[in-house]
C-alpha positions as CSV (number, residue, x, y, z in Angstrom):
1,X,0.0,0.0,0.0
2,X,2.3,2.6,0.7
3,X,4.4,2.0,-2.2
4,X,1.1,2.5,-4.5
5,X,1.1,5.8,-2.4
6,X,4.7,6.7,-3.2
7,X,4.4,6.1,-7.0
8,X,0.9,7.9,-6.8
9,X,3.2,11.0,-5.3
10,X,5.8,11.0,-7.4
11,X,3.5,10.6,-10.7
12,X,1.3,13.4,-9.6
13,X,2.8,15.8,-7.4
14,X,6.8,15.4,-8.0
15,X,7.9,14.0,-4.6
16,X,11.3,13.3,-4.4
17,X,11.6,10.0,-1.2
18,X,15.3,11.4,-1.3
19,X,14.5,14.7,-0.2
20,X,13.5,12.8,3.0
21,X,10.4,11.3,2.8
22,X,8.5,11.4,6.4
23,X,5.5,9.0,6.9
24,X,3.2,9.8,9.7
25,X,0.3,7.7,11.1
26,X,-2.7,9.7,10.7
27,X,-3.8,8.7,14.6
28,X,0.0,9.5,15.9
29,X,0.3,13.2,14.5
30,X,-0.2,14.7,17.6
31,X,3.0,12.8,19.0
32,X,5.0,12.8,16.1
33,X,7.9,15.4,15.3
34,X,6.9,16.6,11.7
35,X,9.3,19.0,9.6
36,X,6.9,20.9,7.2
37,X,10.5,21.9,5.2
38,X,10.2,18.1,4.1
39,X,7.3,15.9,2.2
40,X,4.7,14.3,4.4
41,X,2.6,11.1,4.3
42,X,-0.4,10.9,6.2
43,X,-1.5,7.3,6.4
44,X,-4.6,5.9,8.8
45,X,-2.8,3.6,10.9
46,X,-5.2,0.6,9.3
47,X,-3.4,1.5,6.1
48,X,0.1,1.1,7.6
49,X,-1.2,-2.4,9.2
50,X,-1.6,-1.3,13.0
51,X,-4.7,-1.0,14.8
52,X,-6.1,2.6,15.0
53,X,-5.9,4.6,18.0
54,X,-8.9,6.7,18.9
55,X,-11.4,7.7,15.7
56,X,-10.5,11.6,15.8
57,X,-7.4,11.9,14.2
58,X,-5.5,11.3,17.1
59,X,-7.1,13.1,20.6
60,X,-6.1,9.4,22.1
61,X,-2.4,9.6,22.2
62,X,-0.2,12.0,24.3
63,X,1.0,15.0,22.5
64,X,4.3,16.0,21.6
65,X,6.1,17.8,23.9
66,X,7.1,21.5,22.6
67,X,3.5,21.1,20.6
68,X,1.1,20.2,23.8
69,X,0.0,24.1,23.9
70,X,-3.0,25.4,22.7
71,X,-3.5,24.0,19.2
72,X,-1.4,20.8,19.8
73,X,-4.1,18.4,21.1
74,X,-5.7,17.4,18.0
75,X,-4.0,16.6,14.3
76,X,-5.5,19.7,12.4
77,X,-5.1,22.1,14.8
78,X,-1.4,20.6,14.4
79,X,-0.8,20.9,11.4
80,X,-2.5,24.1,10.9
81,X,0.6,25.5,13.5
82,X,3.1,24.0,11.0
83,X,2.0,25.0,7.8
84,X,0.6,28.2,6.3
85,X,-3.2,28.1,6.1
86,X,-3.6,28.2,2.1
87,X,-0.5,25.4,2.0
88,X,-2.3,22.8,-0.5
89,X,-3.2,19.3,0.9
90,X,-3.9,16.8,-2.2
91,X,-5.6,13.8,-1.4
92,X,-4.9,10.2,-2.9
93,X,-7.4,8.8,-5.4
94,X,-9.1,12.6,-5.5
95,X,-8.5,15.2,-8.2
96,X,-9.7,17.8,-6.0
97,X,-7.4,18.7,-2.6
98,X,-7.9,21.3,0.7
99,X,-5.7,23.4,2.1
100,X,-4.2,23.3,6.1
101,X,-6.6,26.0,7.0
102,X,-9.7,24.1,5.6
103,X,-8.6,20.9,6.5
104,X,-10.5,18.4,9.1
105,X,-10.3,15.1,11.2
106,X,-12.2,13.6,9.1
107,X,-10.2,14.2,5.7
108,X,-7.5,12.3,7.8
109,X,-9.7,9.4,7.5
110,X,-7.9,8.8,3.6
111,X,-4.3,9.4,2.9
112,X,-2.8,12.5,2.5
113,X,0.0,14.2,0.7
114,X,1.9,17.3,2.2
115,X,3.9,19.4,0.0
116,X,7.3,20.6,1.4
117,X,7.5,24.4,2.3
118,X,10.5,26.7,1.7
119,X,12.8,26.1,4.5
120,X,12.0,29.8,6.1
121,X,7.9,29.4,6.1
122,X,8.3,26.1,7.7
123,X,8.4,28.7,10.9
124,X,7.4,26.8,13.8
125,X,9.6,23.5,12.6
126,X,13.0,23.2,15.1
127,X,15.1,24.6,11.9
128,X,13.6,27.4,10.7
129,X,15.7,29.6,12.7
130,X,18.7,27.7,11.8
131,X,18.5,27.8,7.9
132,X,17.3,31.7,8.1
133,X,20.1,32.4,10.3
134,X,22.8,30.8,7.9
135,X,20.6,32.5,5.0
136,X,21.2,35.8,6.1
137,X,24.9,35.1,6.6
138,X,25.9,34.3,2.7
139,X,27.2,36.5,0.6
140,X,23.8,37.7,-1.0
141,X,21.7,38.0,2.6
142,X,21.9,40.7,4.7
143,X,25.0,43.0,5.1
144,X,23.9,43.5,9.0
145,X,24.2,40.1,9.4
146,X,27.1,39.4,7.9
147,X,28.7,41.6,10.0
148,X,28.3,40.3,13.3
149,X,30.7,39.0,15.4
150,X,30.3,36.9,18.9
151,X,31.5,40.4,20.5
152,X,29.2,42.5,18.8
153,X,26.0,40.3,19.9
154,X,27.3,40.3,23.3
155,X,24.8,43.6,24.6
156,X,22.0,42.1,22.0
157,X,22.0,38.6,24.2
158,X,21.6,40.6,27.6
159,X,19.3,42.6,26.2
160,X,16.9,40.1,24.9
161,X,17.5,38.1,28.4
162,X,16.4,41.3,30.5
163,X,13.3,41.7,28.2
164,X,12.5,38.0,29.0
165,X,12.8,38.9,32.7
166,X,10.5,42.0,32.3
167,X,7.9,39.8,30.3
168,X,7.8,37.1,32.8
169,X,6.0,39.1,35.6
170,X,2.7,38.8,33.7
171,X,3.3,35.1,33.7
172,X,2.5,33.0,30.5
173,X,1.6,36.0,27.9
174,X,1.9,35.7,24.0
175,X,4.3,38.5,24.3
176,X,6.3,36.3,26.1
177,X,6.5,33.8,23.6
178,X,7.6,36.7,21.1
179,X,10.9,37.4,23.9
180,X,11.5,33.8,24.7
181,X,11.8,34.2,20.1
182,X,13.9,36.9,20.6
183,X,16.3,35.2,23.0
184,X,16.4,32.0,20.8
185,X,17.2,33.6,18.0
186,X,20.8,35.1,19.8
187,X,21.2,31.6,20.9
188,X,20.6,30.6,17.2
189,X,23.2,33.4,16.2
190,X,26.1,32.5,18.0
191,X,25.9,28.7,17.3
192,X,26.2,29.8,13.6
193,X,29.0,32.0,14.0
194,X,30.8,29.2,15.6
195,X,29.7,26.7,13.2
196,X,30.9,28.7,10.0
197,X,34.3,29.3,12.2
198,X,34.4,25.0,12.4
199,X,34.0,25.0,16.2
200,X,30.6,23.7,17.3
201,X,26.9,23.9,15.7
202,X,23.2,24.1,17.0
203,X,23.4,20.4,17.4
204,X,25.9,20.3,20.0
205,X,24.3,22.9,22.3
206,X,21.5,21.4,22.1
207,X,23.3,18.0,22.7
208,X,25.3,19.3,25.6
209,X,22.4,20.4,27.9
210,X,20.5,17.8,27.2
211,X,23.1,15.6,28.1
212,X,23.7,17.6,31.3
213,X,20.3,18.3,32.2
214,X,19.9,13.8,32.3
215,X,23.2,13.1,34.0
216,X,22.1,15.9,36.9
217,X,18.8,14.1,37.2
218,X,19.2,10.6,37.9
219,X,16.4,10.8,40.1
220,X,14.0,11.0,36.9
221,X,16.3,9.0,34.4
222,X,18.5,7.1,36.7
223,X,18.0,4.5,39.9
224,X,18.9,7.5,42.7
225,X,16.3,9.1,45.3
226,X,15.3,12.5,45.8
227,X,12.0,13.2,47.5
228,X,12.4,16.9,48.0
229,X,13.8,20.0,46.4
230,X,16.4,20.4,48.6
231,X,17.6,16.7,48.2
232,X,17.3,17.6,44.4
233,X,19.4,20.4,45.1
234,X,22.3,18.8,47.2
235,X,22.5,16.1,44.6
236,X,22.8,18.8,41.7
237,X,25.9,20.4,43.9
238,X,27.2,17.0,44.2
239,X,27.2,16.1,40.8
240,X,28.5,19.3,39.6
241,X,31.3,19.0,42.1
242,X,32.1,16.0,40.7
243,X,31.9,17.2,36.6
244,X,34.7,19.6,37.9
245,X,36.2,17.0,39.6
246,X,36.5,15.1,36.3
247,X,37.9,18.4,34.4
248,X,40.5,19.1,36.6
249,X,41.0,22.4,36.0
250,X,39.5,25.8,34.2
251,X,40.7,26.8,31.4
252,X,43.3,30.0,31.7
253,X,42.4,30.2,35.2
254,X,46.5,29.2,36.5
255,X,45.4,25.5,36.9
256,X,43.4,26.6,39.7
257,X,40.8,23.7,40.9
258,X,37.2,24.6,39.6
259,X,35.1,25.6,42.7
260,X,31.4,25.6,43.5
261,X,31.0,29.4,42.6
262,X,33.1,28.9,39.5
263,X,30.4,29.6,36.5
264,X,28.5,32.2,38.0
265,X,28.8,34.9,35.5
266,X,30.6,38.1,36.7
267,X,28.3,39.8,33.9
268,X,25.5,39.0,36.4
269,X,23.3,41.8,37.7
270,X,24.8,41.7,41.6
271,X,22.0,41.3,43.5
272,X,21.5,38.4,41.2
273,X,24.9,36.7,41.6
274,X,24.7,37.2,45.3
275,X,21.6,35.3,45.6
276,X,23.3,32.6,43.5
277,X,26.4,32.0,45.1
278,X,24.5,32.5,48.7
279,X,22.4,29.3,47.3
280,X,25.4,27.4,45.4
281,X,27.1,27.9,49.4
282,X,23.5,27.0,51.1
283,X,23.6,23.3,49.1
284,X,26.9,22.6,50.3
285,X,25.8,23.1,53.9
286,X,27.6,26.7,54.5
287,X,24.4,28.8,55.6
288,X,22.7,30.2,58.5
289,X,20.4,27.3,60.3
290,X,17.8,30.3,61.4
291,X,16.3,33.4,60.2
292,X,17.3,34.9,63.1
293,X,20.8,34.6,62.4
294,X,20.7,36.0,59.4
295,X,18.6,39.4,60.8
296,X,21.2,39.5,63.8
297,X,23.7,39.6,60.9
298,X,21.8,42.5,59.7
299,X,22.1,44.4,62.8
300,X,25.4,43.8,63.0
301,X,26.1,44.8,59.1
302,X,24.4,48.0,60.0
303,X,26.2,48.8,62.9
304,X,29.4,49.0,61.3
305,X,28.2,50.9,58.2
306,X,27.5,53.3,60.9
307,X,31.0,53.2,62.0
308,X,32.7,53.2,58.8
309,X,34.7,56.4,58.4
310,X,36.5,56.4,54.9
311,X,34.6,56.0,51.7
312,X,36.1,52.3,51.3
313,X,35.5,51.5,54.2
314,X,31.3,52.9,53.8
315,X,31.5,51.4,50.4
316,X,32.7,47.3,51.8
317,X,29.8,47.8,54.8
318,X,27.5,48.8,52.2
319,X,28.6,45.7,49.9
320,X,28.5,43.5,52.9
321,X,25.0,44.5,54.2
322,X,23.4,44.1,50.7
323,X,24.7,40.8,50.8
324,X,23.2,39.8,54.1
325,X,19.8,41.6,53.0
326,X,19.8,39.1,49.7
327,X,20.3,36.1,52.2
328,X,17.1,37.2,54.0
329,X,14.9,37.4,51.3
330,X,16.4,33.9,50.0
331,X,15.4,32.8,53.7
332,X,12.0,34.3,53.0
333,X,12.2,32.7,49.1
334,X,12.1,35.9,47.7
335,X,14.4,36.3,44.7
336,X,16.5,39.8,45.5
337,X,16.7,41.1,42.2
338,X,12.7,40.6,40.9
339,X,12.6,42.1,44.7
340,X,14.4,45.6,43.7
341,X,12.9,45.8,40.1
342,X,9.6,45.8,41.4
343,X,10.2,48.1,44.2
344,X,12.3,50.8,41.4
345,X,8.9,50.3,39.1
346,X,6.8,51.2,42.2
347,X,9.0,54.0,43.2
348,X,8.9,55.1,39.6
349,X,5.3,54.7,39.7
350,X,4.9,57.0,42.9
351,X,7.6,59.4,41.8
352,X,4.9,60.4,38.4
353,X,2.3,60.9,41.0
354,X,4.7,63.2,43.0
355,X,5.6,65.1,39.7
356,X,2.0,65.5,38.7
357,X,0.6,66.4,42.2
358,X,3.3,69.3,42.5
359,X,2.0,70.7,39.0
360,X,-1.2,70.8,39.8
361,X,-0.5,72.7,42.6
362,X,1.7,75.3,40.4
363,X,5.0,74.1,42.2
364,X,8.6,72.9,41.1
365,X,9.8,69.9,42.9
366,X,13.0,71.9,43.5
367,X,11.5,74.7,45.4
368,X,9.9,72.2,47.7
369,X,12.1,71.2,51.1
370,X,12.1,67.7,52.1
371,X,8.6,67.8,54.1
372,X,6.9,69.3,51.5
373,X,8.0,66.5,49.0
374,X,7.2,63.9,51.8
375,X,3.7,65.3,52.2
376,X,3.7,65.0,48.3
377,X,4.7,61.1,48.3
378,X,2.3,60.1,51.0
379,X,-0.6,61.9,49.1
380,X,0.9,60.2,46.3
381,X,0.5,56.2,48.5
382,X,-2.6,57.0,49.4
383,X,-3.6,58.1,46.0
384,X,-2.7,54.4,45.2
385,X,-4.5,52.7,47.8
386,X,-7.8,54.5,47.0
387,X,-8.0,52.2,43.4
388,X,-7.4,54.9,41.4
389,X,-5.7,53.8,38.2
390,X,-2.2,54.4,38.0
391,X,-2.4,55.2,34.6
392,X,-4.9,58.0,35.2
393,X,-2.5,59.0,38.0
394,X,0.1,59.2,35.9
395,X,-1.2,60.8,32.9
């Protein structure tokens, strides 16, 4: 049967097996891995000789993961997130075809022929971004492109990570899904530059963290125990002390012995790489046992900021109390850095308020004394607390 189908293909519709022929049970399509860039078979599983699975092109079968989102849970609404809607489906035996957009369970009921799509249409397929990426790096793409260097995308990647970070406090958003894009495609990027300089390609990042991400859990893909998150956590340390145990040393570091804290970018935001080493330290057993310990550290911080008498010295207590400060919001589980951002929005928030409060009352902020600006800001709170939307507020 499915060489009738074949010759059928290749007499009507020019498909090329060698171009890499993918032949998908009709009933599986939701939990098969289809690339749109390549011609496609849909067979009922009857056809193939199996027994079918469910009667609605598929509902009965787990989806794939990366397409179990809205859209992923039944076979057209599947395809129709692979292919564009007018892409032409031609049916076997059938003069007349559909197209994605039109198409049903039940036309999945007979075999089914899918064109390949240029390589950059094929947009939600894993190498999309790949081929457009090396597209726009020949000779005839784009002279931007061509330029880059690993350097010169170094702001663009923190960028696009920071705009990831704003995005995720409105939790699970389509513009979210448009900056996760963004921060895949500099990812994308810089396996490409490394690829055309012969060191590593797309396929070995994508190999070496999956790699990692098993061998750190062989709780889930191993025989080992972990019923908790922090027994997930001291087992992470452990088997990352022992991956530096294995390489011996870092790289241009003088053969210096690679440490818990090694790997922590220094290009971190601080509060951010405070709270990560303070945790990396936590998991190896180096960490208050008490709240309390950590607030008495507080005091104690304090106290000699107050003392301090040289700008170094004022500068180290500060550094020093900001530290202990991130360790008591880690006690708490409150992630330092999220912490401050949303405190500068709220001050920036309040500080509109203050700015428009003082112009309707025909004053400059700088001819104001300290009370006066403090009577401003608590108008300002309780402005806030009355419901008022801030955007009116702010206007």
């Amino acid at each position: 049967m499915l060489d009738a189908l074949v010759a059928e293909a290749r007499l009507r519709w020019g498909l090329d097996p060698a171009a890499g022929l993918q032949v998908v049970a009709a009933e599986r399509l939701v939990a098969t891995p289809i690339e749109p860039s390549r011609p496609v078979l849909v067979v009922p599983m009857d056809l193939l000789g199996g027994a079918p699975v469910g009667g609605d092109g598929g509902a009965a079968v787990e989806s794939l993961p990366g397409r179990h989102g809205p859209g992923g849970r039944d076979a057209p609404g599947v395809l129709r997130r692979l292919y564009p809607s007018e892409h032409a489906v031609a049916r076997f035996g059938a003069a007349a075809g559909t197209s994605i957009g039109a198409l049903t369970a039940a036309d999945l009921g007979s075999p089914l022929y899918l064109a390949p799509v240029a390589a950059e249409l094929a947009s939600a397929g894993p190498w999309a971004m790949p081929y457009i990426s090396a597209r726009l790096r020949r000779p005839d793409g784009c002279p931007w492109d061509r330029e880059q260097t690993h350097e010169s995308l170094r702001n663009h990647l923190l960028e696009e990570a920071y705009e990831v970070y704003d995005a995720l406090d409105a939790g699970p958003t389509p513009a979210l899904a448009d900056e996760l894009g963004d921060l895949w495609l500099q990812v994308v990027l810089h396996a490409q530059l490394a690829a055309e300089a012969g060191v590593f390609d797309l396929a070995d990042v994508q190999a070496a963290i999956a790699r990692k991400i098993v061998r750190r859990h062989p709780h889930v893909f191993g025989d080992a125990e972990a019923r908790t998150a922090s027994d997930v956590n001291r087992q992470w340390e452990r088997i990352k002390a022992a991956e530096r145990a294995e390489a011996g040393v870092e790289p241009g570091a003088d053969d210096r012995p690679k440490g818990a804290l090694d790997g922590i970018s220094r290009a971190l935001p601080a509060l951010a790489a405070s709270q990560e080493m303070q945790e990396r330290a936590a998991n190896l057993g180096y960490d208050w046992p008490d709240l309390e310990g950590v607030l008495d550290k507080v005091s104690e911080e304090i106290g000699e900021l107050r003392a301090a008498v040289t700008d170094a010295e004022r500068s180290e207590e500060l550094g020093d109390l900001l530290m202990v400060l991130v360790n008591v919001g880690r006690k708490h589980g409150v992630e330092a850095e999220s912490a401050l951002r949303r405190a500068n929005e709220k001050f920036r928030r309040r500080f509109g308020i203050v700015e428009r409060l003082a112009a309707e009352r025909g004053v400059a902020l700088r001819d104001l004394d300290f009370d006066g600006l403090d009577r401003l800001w608590d108008a300002a709170k309780d402005e806030e607390r009355s419901g008022r939307p801030v955007e009116e507020a702010t206007a």
